[in-house]
C-alpha angles and dihedrals in degrees: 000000000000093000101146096180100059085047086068102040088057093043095055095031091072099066100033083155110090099207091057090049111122117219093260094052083046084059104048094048091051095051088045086059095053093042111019101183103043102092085162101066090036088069087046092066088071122092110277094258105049110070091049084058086063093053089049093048084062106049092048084056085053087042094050092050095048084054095056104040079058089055092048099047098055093044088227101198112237094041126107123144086257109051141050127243142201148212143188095255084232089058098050103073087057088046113041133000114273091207134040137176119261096214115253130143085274091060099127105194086205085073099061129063122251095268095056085038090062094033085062098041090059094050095050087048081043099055091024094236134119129202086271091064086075095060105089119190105181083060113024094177092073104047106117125206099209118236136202130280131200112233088200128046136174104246112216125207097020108187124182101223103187136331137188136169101280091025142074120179111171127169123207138145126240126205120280112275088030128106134171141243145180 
């Protein structure tokens, strides 16, 4: 929402303690006390990614949910918040999108079905944002114009790492640019 104070009150009021201040929090304090309303030039004096990975963080937390009001909303048996679930690869294309958008200002509501459609449209009336909310002015270098995520991806290397009755501990890589979630 643009609101570049609040940005830096999150961002120091993580580490209040002095002595568990990184660098980067060190220097935007600093700066804050020299100029204490320019929240602006306080983020920028983080390094130039990492303020974008904030933004990213964001919009996978947007993404997530948009996953999960799609599960939810097909009632896809098997799938519960707490479980995971799983599909012959040939059926989940039928049953759930393979790709959604990750938000950004380019998000263009005309590519994506009616369910994604919905799923994004209550989270923008949820966060009370819109696309245009990623366009940011004051620091250009960090608008962000969204992408598109997989939902499903092939794992490579799956290794079952221990498993008991009660326990189930596997291993496995995803392709560069995937995480996972549950």
């Amino acid at each position: 929402k643009k609101d570049f104070k609040r940005a830096t009150e999150l961002l120091l009021a993580y580490a209040s303690d002095e002595s568990k201040q990184t660098y980067n929090e060190r220097k935007v304090k600093a700066y804050l006390t020299e100029n204490p309303t320019d929240h602006i030039g306080a983020l920028r004096q983080l390094p130039g990614q990492t303020c974008k990975f904030f933004l990213h963080a964001y919009q996978s937390k947007l993404w997530n949910e948009t996953v999960s009001f799609l599960l939810k909303k097909k009632k896809i048996e098997g799938y519960t918040e707490d479980k995971i679930f799983a599909y012959i690869p040939q059926q989940i294309p039928v049953l759930f999108p393979t790709k959604i958008p990750a938000i950004g200002f380019f998000y263009d509501e005309d590519d994506w079905d009616k369910n994604v459609q919905d799923a994004i449209e209550a989270l923008f009336l949820k966060e009370n944002i819109t696309e245009r909310d990623f366009v940011i002015k004051q620091m250009s270098e960090v608008t962000e114009p969204g992408a598109v995520r997989q939902t499903i991806v092939q794992i490579e290397d799956l290794k079952v790492l221990e498993q008991t009755k009660d326990k189930l501990t596997i291993s496995f890589t995803l392709p560069r640019g995937c995480y996972a979630t549950m």
